[in-house]
MIDOSE-1310 file (N, C-alpha, C; in nm, 2 decimals, decimal comma, always signed):
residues 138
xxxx	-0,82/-0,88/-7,84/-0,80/-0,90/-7,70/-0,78/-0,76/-7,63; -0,72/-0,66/-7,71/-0,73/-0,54/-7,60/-0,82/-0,45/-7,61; -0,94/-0,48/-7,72/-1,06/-0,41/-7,74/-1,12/-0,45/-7,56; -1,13/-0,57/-7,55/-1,20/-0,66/-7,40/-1,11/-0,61/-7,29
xxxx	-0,99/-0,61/-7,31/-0,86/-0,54/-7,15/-0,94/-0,42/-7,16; -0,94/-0,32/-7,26/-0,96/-0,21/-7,24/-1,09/-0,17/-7,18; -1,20/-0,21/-7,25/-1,34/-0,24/-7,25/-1,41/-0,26/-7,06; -1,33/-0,38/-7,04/-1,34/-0,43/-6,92/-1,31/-0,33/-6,76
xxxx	-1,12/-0,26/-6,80/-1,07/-0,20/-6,73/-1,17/-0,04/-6,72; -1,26/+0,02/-6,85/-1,32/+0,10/-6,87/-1,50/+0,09/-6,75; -1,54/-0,04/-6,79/-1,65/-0,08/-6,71/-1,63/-0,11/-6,54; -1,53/-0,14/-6,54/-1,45/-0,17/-6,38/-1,45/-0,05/-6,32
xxxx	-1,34/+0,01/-6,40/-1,35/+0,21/-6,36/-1,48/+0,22/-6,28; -1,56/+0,22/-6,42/-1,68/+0,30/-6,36/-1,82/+0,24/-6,30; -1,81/+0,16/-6,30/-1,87/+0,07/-6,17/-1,84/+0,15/-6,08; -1,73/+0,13/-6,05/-1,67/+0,15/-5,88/-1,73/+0,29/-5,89
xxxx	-1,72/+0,42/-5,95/-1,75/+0,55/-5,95/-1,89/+0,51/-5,93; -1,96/+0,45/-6,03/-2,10/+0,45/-6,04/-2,18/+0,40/-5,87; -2,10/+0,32/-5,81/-2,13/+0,22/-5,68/-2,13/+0,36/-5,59; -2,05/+0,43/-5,55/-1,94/+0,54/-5,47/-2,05/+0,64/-5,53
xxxx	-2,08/+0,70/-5,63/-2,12/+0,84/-5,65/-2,25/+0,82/-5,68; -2,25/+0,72/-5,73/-2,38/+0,69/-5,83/-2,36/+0,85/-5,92; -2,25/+0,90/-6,01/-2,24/+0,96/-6,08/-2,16/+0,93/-6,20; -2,13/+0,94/-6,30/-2,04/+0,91/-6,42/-1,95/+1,04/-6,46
xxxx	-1,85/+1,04/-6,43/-1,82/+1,22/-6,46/-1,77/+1,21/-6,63; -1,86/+1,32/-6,66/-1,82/+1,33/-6,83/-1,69/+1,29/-6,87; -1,62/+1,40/-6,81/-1,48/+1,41/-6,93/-1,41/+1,25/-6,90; -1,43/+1,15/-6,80/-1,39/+1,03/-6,80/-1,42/+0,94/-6,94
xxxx	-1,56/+1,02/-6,94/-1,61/+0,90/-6,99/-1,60/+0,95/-7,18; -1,60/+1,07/-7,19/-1,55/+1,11/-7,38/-1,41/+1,11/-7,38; -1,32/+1,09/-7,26/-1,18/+1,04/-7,29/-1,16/+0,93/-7,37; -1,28/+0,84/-7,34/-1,25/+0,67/-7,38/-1,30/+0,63/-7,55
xxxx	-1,38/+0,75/-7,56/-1,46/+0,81/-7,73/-1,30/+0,78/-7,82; -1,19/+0,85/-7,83/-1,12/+0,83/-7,93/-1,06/+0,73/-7,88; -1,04/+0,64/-7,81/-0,95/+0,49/-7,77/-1,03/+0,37/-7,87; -1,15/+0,39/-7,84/-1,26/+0,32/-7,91/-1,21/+0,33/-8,07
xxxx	-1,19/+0,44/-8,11/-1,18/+0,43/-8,25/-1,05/+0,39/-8,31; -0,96/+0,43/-8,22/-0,81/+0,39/-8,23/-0,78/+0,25/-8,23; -0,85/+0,18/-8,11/-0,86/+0,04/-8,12/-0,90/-0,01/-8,22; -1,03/-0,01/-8,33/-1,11/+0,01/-8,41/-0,98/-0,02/-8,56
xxxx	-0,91/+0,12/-8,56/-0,82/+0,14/-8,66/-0,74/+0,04/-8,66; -0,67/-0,01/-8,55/-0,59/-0,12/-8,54/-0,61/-0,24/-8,56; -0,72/-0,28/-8,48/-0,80/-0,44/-8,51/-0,91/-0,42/-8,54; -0,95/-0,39/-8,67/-1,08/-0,37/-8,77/-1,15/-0,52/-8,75
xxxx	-1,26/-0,45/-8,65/-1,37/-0,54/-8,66/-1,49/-0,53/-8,66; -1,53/-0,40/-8,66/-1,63/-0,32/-8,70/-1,61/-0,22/-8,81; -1,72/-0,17/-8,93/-1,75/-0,10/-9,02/-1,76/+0,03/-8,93; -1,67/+0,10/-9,00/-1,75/+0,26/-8,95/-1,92/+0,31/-8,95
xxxx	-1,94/+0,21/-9,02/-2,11/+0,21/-9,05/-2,17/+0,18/-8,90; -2,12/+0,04/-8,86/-2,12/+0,00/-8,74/-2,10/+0,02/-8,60; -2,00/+0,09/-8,60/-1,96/+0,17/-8,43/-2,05/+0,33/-8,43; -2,09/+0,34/-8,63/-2,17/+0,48/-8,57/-2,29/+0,40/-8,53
xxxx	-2,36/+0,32/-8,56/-2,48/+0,25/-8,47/-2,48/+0,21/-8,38; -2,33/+0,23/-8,30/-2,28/+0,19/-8,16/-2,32/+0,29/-8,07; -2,29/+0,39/-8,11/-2,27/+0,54/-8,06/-2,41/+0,59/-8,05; -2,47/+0,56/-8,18/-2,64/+0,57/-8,19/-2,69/+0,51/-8,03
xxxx	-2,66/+0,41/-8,03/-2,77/+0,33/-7,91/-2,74/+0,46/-7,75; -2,61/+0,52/-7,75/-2,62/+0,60/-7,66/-2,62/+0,71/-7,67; -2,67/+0,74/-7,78/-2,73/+0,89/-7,80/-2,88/+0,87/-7,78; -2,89/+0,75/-7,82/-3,08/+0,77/-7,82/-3,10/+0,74/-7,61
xxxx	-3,02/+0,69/-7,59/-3,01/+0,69/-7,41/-3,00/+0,80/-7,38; -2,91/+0,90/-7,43/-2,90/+1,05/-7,37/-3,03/+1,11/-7,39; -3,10/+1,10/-7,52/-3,20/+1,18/-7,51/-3,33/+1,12/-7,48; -3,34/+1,03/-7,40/-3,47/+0,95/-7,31/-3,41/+1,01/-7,17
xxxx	-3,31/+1,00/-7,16/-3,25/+1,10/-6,99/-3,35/+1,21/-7,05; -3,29/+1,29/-7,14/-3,33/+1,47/-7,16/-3,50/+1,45/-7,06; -3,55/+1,37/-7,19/-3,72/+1,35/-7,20/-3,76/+1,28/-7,06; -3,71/+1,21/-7,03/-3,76/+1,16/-6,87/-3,67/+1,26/-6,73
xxxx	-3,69/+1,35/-6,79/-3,61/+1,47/-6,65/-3,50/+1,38/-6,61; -3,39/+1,30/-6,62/-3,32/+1,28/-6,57/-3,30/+1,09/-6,51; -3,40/+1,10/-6,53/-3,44/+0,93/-6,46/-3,35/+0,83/-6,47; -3,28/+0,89/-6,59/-3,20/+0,74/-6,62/-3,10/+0,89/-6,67
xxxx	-2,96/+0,83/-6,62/-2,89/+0,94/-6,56/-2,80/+0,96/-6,75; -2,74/+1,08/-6,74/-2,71/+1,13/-6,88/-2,53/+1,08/-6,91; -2,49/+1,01/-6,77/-2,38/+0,94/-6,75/-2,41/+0,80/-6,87; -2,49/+0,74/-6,81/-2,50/+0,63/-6,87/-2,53/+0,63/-7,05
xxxx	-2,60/+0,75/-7,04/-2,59/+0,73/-7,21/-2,48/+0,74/-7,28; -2,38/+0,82/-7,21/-2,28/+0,88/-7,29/-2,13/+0,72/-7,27; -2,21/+0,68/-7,16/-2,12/+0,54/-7,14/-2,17/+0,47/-7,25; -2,30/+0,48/-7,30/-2,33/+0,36/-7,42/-2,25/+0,43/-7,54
xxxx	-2,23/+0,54/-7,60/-2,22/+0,59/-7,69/-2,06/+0,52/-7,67; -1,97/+0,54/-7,54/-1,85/+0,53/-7,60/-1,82/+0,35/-7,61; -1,90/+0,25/-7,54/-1,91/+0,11/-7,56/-1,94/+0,08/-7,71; -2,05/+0,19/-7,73/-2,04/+0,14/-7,93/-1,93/+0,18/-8,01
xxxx	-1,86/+0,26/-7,97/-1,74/+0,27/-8,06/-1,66/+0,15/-8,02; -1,67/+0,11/-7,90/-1,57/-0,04/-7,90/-1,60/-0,16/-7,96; -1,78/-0,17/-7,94/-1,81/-0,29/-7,96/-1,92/-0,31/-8,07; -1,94/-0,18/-8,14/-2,03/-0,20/-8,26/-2,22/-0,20/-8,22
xxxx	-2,29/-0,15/-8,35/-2,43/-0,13/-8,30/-2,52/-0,26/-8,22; -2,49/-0,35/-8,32/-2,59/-0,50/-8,27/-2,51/-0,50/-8,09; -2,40/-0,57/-8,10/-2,38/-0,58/-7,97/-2,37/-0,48/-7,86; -2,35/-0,33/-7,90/-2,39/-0,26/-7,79/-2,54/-0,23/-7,73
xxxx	-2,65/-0,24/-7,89/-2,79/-0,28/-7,80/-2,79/-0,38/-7,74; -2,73/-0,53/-7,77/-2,76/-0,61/-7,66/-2,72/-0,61/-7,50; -2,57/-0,54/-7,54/-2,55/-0,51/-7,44/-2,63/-0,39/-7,33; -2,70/-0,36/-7,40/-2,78/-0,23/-7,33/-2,95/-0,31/-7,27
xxxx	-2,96/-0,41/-7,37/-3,09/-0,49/-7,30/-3,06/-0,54/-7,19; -3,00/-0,63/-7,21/-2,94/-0,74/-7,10/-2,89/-0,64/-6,94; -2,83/-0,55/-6,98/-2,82/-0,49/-6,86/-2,94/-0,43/-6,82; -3,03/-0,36/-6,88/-3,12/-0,34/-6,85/-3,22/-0,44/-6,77
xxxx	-3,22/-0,57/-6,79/-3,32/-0,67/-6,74/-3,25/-0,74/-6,61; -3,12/-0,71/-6,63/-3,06/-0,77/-6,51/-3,08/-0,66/-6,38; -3,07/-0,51/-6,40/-3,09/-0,43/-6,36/-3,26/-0,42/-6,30; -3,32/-0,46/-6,40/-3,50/-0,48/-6,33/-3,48/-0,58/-6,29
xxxx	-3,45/-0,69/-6,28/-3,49/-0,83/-6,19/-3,45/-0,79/-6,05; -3,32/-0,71/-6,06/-3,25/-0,67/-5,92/-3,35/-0,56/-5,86; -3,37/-0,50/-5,93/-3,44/-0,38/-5,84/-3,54/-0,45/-5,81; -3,63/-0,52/-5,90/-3,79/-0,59/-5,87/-3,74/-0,67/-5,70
xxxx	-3,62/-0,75/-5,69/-3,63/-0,79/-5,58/-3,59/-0,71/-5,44; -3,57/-0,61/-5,51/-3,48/-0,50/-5,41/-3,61/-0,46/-5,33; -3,72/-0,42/-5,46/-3,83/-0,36/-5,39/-3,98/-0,43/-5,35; -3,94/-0,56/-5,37/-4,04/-0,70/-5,31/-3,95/-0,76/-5,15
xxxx	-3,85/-0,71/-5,14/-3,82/-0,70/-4,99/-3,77/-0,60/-4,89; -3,83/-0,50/-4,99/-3,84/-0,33/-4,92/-3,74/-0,32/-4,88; -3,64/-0,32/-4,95/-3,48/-0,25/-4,90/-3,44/-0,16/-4,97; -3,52/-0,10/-5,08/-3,58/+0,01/-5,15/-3,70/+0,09/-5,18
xxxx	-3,71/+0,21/-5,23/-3,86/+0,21/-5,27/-3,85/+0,25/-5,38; -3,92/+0,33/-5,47/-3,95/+0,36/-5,58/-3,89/+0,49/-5,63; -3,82/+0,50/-5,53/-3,78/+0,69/-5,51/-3,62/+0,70/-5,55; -3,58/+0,56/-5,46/-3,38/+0,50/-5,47/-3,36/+0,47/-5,59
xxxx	-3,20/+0,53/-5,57/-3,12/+0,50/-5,76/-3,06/+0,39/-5,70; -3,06/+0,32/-5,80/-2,95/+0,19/-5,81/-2,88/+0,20/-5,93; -2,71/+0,20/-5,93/-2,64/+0,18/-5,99/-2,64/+0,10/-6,13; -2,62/+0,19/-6,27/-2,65/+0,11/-6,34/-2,53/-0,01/-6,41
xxxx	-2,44/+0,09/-6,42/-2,33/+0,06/-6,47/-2,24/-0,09/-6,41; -2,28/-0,15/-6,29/-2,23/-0,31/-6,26/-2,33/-0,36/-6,30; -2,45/-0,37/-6,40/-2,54/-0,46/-6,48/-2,49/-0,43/-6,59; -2,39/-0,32/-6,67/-2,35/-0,33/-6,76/-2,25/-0,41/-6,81
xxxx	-2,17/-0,39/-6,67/-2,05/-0,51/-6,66/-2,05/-0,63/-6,66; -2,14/-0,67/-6,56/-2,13/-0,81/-6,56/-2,22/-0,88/-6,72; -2,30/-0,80/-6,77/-2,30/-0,80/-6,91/-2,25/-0,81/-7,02; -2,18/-0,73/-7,00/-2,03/-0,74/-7,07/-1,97/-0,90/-7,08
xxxx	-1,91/-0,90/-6,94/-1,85/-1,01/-6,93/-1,92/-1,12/-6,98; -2,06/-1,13/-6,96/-2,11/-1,22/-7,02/-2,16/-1,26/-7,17; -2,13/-1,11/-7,21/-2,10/-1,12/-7,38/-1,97/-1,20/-7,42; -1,87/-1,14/-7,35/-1,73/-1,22/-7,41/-1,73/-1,37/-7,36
xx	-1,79/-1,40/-7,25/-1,77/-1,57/-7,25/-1,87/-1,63/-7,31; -1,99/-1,58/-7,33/-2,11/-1,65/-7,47/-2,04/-1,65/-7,59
């Protein structure tokens, strides 16, 4: 249960920054790196094999940011890296799909009623959340 309080209170944080800056500020976000593991230590429910495939999914995000100049911001990778130390490899890629598609459906209608164009950032991180959340009630 406080993998999810924590997890939750972590993704809420940074929504709101993400909404407001459309930035992720580092050291917030590798503060949350050793809570992950701590939690981890306490209520073992992932293999260390496991949260390092957590951490994997947002390292391979940070370096598609490198490779796409920036496109997909170096915030967000480092947000997946510290979500797999919470929530382990399988479910942090899902959770990285699912936000991702919820994230395109929204933009596709953002920019099928031109209140965007192709140029505007949209906020990733509340498609991660409401993702989230909808991992823990499935």
């Amino acid at each position: 249960m406080i993998r999810i309080v924590l997890m939750c209170f972590f993704l809420v944080f940074n929504t709101i920054l993400d909404i407001k800056t459309k930035k992720l500020p580092t050291t917030i976000l590798v503060c949350f790196c050793p809570i992950g593991i701590i939690v981890n230590f306490f209520q073992p429910e992932y293999s260390g094999k496991e949260l390092a495939l957590g951490a994997v999914v947002g390292l391979v995000l940070l370096v598609v940011s490198y490779v796409a100049s920036g496109q997909i911001g170096s915030g967000d990778g480092i947000l997946f890296v510290v979500t797999g130390l919470f929530i382990g490899g399988i479910n942090n890629f899902c959770l990285l799909l699912w936000a991702s598609v919820l994230c395109a459906v929204f933009a596709g209608v953002l920019l099928i009623t031109k209140k965007v164009t192709g140029k505007d950032r949209i906020p990733f991180v509340p498609f991660v959340l409401i993702s989230y959340l909808g991992q823990v009630i499935l």
